[in-house]
N, C-alpha and C positions, 0 to 999 in steps of 0.2 A: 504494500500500500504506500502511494506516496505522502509527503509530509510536506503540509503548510509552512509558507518561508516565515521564519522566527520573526518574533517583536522587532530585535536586536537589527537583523536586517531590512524588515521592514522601514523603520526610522532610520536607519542610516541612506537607505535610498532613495526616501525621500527628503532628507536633508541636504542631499548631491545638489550639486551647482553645476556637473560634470556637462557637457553636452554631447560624447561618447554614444557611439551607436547600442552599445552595449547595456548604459544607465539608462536609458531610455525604453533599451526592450526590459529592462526588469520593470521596469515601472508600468509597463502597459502590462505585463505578465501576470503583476501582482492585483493592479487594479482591475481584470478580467478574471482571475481567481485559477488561473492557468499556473501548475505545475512547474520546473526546473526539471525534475524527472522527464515528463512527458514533452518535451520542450527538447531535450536531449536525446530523447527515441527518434523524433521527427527529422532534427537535424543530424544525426548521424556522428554524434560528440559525446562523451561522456558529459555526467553531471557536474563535475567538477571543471571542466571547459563551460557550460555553460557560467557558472557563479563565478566564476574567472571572469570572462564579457558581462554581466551583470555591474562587474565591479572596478569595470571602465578599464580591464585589459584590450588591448588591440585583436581584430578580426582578422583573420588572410579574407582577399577580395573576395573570394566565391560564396567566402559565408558571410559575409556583410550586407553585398545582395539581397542573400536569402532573407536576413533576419531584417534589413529595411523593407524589405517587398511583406513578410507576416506583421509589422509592426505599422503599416499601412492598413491592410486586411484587419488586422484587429481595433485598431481604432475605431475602422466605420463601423463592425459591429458593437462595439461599444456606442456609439454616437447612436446605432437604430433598434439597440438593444437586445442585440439576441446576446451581448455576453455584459456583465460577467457570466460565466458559470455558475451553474448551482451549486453541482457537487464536484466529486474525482469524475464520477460518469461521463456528464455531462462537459468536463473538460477534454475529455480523453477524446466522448464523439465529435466535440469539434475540431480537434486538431489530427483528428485522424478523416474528415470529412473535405479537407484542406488539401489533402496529401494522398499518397499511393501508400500510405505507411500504414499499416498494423500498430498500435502499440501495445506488445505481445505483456499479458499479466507475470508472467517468466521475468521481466525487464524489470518489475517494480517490487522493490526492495521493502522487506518487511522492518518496521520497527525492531530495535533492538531492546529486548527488558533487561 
């Protein structure tokens, strides 16, 4: 199951000044209720590449692209309402709805007790 971005990060990226392609997709990520996990399925990166670009590290061109061209697509449904998300489901169906991608339940990492 994946896990909600922490308080910690939450307020840190929204106290960003950054204008980074990267600060930018967290922030639409976070305010759509869309996953890092599932974000990371799609683009074909680990999780930790993705919070890396989250956190105003540099993109190579190909993924920059990609991630300005979803963070386009997810604004207007933001702006017509079909996101945020409700739940994981409902995140997953839309960014699997986006894409030729599966996001296989194999992919997503269980809480650790």
């Amino acid at each position: 199951m994946s896990r909600s971005y922490s308080v910690d990060f939450i307020k840190e990226t929204e106290e960003s000044t950054s204008d980074r392609t990267g600060v930018r997709f967290a922030k639409v990520c976070i305010k759509s209720n869309i996953p890092a996990l599932y974000i990371s399925a799609v683009m074909g990166v680990s999780r930790m590449t993705i919070y890396s670009w989250f956190r105003g590290k540099p993109l190579r061109d190909k993924n920059e692209e990609a991630v300005k061209l979803l963070i386009n697509i997810i604004e207007a449904d933001l702006s017509s309402g079909i996101l945020p998300a409700k739940d994981l489901t409902a995140a997953k169906s839309y960014l699997e709805s986006l894409t030729d991608t599966t996001i296989e339940d194999s992919s997503i990492e269980e809480p650790q007790l």
